[in-house]
N, C-alpha and C positions, 0 to 999 in steps of 0.2 A: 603451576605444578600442583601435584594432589597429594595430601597431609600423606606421610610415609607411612601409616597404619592401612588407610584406603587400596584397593585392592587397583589392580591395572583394568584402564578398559582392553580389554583383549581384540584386536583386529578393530580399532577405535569403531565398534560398532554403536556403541550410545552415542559418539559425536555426530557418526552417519546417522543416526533415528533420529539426530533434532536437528541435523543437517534437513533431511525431508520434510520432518514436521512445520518448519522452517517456511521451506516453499509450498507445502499443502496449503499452506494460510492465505496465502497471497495470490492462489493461483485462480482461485475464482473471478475476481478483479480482474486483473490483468488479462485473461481469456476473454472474460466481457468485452472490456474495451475496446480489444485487440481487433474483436471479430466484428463492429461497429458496419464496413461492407454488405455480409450478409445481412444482418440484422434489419438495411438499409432496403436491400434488394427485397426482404420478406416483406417487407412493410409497402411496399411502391405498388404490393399484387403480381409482381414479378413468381410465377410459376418454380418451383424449389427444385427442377434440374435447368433451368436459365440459369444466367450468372448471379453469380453470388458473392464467395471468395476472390470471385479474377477481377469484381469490378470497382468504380469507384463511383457507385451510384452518390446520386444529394438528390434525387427530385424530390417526388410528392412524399415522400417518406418527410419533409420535413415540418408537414402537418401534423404528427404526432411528434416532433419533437423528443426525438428517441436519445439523442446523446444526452440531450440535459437532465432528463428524465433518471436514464440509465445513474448518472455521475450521483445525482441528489438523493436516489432510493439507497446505492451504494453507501453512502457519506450519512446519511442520518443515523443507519442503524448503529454506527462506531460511535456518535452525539449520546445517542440513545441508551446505549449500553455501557458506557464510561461512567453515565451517570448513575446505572443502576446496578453497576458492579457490587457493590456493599450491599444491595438487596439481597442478588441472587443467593450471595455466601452467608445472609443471616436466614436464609431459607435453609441452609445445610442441604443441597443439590449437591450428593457425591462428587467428588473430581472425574471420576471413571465415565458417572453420567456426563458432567456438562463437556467432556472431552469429546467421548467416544460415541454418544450420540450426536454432537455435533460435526463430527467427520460423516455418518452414517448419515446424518439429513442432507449436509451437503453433496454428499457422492447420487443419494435418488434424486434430489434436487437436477443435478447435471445432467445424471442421465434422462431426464423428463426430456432438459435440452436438445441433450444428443435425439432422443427420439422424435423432436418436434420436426428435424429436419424432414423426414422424412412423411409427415403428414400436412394435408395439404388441408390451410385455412383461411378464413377472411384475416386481411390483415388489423380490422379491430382488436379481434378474440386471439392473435396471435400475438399482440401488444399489451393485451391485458396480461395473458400468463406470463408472458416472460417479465412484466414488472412486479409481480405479485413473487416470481420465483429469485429474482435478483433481493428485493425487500429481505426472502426469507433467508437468503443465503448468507447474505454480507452482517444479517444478525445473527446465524449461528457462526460464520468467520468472527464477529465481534465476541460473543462468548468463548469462542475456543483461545483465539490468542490471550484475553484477559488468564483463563484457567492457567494454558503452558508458562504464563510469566511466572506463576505459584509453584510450578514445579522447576525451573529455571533457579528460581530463588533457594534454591537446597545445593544445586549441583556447583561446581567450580565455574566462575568468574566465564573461562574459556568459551564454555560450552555455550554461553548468550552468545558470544562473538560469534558462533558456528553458526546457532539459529540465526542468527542476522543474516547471516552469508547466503543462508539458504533462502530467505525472503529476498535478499537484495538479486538473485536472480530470478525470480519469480516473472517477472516484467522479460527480459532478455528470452529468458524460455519463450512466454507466450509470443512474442514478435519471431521469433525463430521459426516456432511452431506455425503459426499462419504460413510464412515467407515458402517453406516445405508443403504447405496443402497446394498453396497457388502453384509451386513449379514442379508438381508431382506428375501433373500429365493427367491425371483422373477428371473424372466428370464432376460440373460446380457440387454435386449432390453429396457424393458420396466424397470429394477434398470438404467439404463443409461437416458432415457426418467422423470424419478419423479429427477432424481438428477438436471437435466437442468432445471425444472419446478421451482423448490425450491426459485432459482435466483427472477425467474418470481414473484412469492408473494411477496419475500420480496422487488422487486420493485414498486408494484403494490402497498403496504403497505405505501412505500417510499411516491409514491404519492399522497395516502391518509393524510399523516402527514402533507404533504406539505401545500394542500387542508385545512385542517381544521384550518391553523397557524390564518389567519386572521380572525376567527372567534371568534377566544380566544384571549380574551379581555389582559390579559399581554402583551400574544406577540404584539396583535395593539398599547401598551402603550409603549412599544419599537421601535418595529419596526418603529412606525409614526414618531422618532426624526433620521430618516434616512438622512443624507446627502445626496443632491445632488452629490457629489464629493465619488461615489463609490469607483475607483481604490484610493485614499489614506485611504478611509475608511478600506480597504481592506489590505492593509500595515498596517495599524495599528492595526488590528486584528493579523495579522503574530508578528507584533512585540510586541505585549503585551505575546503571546504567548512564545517568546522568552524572557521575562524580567527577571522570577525569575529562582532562582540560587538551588533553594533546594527543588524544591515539583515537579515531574514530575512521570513518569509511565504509560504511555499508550502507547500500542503495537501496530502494529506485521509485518504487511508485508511492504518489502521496500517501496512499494509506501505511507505505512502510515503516515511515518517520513515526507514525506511534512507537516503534520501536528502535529506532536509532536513536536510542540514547546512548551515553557515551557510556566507554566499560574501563573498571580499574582493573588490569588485568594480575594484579598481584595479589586483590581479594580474595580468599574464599572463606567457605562456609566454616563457621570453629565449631566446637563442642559448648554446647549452652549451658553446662558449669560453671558454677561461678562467675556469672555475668556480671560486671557494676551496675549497677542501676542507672537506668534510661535516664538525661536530660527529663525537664518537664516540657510536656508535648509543644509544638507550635506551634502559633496561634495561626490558622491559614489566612488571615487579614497582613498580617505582621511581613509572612512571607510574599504574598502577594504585594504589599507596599516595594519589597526588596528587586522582586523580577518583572514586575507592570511591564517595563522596558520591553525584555526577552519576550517576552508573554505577549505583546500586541503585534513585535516583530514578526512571530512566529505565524500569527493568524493573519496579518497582511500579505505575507508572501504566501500560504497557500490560498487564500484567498484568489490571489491575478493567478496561479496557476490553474487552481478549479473551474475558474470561470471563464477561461479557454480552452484548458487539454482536458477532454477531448472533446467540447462542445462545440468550439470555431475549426481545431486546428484540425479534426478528424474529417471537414468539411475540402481543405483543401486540397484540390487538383494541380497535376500536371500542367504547364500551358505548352506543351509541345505537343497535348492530341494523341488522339488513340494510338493504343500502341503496346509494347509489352513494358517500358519504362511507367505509362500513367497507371497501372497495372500494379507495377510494384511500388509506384512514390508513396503512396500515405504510409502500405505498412513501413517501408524503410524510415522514412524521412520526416515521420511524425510519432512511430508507434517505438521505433528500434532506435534511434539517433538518438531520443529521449530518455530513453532508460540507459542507455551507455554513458550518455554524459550526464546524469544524473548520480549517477552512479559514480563519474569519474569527480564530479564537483563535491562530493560527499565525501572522497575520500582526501580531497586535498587537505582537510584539518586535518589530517594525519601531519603533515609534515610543518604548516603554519594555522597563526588563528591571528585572521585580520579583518577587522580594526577590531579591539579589544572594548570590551562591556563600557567603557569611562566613555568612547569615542561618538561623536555626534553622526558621524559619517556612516555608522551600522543602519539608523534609522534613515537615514538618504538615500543609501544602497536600495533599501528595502521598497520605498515611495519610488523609486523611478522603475522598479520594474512593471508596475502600472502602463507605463510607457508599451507595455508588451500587449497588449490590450486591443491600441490601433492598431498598431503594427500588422496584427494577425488579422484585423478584422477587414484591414485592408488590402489584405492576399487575396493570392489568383480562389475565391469561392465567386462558382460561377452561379448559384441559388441565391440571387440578392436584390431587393427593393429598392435601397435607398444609397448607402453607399457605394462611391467608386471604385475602381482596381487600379491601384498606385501601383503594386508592386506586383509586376506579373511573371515577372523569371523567378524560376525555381529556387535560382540559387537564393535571391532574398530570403523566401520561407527558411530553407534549409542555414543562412547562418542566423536569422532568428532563433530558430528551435534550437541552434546550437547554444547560445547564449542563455535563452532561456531554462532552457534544464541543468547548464552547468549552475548559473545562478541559483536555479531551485535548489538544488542539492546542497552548491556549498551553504547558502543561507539558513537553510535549515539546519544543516548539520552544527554551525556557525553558534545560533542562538541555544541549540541542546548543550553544545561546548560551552557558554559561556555562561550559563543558569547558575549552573549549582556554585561561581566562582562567589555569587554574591549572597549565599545564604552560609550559617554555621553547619556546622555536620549534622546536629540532629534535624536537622527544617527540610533536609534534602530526599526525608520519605513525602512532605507535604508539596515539597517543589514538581517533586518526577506527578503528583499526581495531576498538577494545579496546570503543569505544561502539557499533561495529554489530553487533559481537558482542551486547553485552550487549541492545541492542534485540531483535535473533532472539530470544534469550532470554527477555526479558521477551512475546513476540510468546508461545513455544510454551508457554511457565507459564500464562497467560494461557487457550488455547485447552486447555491440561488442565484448568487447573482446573473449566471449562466445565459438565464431567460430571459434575461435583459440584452447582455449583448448578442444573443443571440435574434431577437426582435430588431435592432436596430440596424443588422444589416442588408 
């Protein structure tokens, strides 16, 4: 609830602005991946009204090595920018800029995509721009979510929980969205051309929300108790997100989990009157001796996620043959199943947390999902040198994937819940920052190692 001086949001239009802002962030990701198909088909020299969207090419497209590519340009710039977040804000780079030009680069960014559709190239130069354009995107996504954490940090407790909400369908949208290009009826050209546009609104939307924040008189009644002192402001958002122990559930794609941390929902913002004086700062050695545990969990388990979705698993075919099923199996059954039960495993800390931080069995959990590894590499992918096909019915992949995304989610969510259980209250700005670190990290190990399994099948 909001301190009884605080004015109402009127028609909850600020929670709707960082409800969108929310999934602006995420939605360049998740669109990439989603569209892995096309992407497929442009790279094979496949002509851009052939199929594109309807199919489920693997051939010579896998000489450029697009999915691993794609996941690791995506994953470093978040490595990248984690660590130079306290740069940028001792540059004193406006908030307005690193926001509002980063919506604006990623929206020409998009649309470069959306227009590539329609121009016809060798598939080298049409692999170069698009990795050159992903690089650039997923570092201005990496600047923008750092900034909105700063502005998050002013507002009520709540409103994090809402941007979550809005990220954690960011993933569901984009599988939705494909699912509607392919069964639209339209020609591969122009269902490939509306699906890259889609991005585009919901950017454009993005920065509409942005646009109207200051005019809405809550948000100005928050936002105006902004600290000067952004980058700790911004740690302190990370860490409040990390405090509580028992109310989490928001999804979906690994890059999301930068921000599912957990939220104390009876926090808010006070008046900085009269403040006690701060603890004496933490030592980040100190706190890192306390969460190592949490901290290696966290970068194992994205780790074996990275280093199959989507680099093996977006590889995988139907084995029942052409048809309007093999048609829709990846997006369903690897792009949507995944995000739903990601989604669903993340929220089950909402209602338990097991096995608890003391327990051996966390780090077990963690090491046998490794297991997911062969598993996938030994699915019906018909592009393959050296390994066999053990597992050629559908249904194998599909309860794999199910396990594996429930897993990812709860476990992640699992390790954010259980961080701050083992630091003092004041370590828990240095903990949220020491964990999204190690997330990046487990994020780009994850997309290396990619090329590896990805070689060995």
């Amino acid at each position: 609830m909001a301190r009884r001086d605080a004015p109402q949001d009127s028609y909850y239009l600020v929670g709707i602005s960082f409800f969108v802002l929310g999934l602006g962030t995420l939605l360049p990701w998740n669109f990439f991946i989603t569209a892995i198909p096309y992407f497929q088909a442009r790279l094979a020299g496949l002509n851009s009204t052939a199929e594109t969207l309807s199919s489920n090419h693997t051939g010579p497209t896998d000489t450029f090595n697009f999915n691993n590519w794609m996941t690791l340009l995506s994953q470093l710039p978040l490595l990248l920018f984690t660590l130079l977040n306290s740069f940028l804000y001792q540059c004193s780079i406006p908030e307005v800029v690193r926001i509002l030009g980063s919506l604006l680069a990623i929206l020409l960014l998009f649309a470069l995509t959306a227009a590539l559709v329609k121009v016809d190239m060798s598939p080298r130069l049409f692999f170069s721009i698009t990795m050159v354009s992903i690089w650039f995107i997923n570092s201005f996504c990496a600047v923008l979510q750092g900034s909105l954490f700063g502005q998050l940090g002013t507002m009520p407790s709540t409103y994090s929980t809402i941007f979550l909400s809005g990220q954690g369908l960011a993933g569901i949208f984009a599988a939705l969205a494909m699912l509607m290009s392919m069964a639209s009826g339209m020609d591969a050209q122009t269902s490939a051309l509306g699906y890259f546009i889609t991005p585009c609104v919901g950017i454009l939307l993005s920065i509409v929300c942005y646009l109207i924040l200051p005019h809405l008189e809550f948000a100005r009644y928050y936002l105006a108790k902004k600290s000067s002192h952004v980058p700790a402001q911004e740690l302190e958002t990370k860490a409040e997100l990390l405090q509580s122990d028992k109310k989490n559930g928001i999804p979906n794609s690994p890059q999301k989990a930068t921000l599912t941390l957990d939220l104390d929902l009876e926090k808010e913002p006070e008046p900085e009157a009269d403040e006690p004086p701060k603890p004496e700062n933490a030592s980040v050695f100190v706190v890192f001796r306390k969460i190592w545990l949490m901290a290696l969990c966290l970068v194992l388990v994205f780790t074996v996620t990275l280093s199959v979705f989507p680099a093996i698993t977006a590889m995988v075919t139907s084995s029942t043959g052409p048809g309007k099923w093999s048609q829709f199996f990846n997006p369903i059954c690897c792009f949507l199943l995944f995000n739903i039960m990601d989604w669903l495993g993340r929220s089950l800390t909402s209602y338990f947390l097991w096995p608890d931080e003391d327990s051996r069995l966390l780090p077990l959990l963690v090491c046998l999902r490794f297991l997911f590894v062969p598993l996938f590499m030994l699915c019906h992918v018909p592009e393959r040198a050296r390994l066999p096909i053990l597992f050629r019915q559908d249904a194998y992949f599909i309860t794999f994937m199910l396990l594996f995304a429930i897993s990812n989610g709860y476990l992640v969510s699992l390790t954010m819940c259980l961080a701050p259980r083992q630091v003092l209250p004041h370590e828990r700005e240095v903990a949220g920052a020491l964990m999204t670190f190690f997330l990046a990290l487990g994020l780009s190990c994850g997309a290396s190692l990619s090329f590896l399994f990805k070689a060995l099948l």
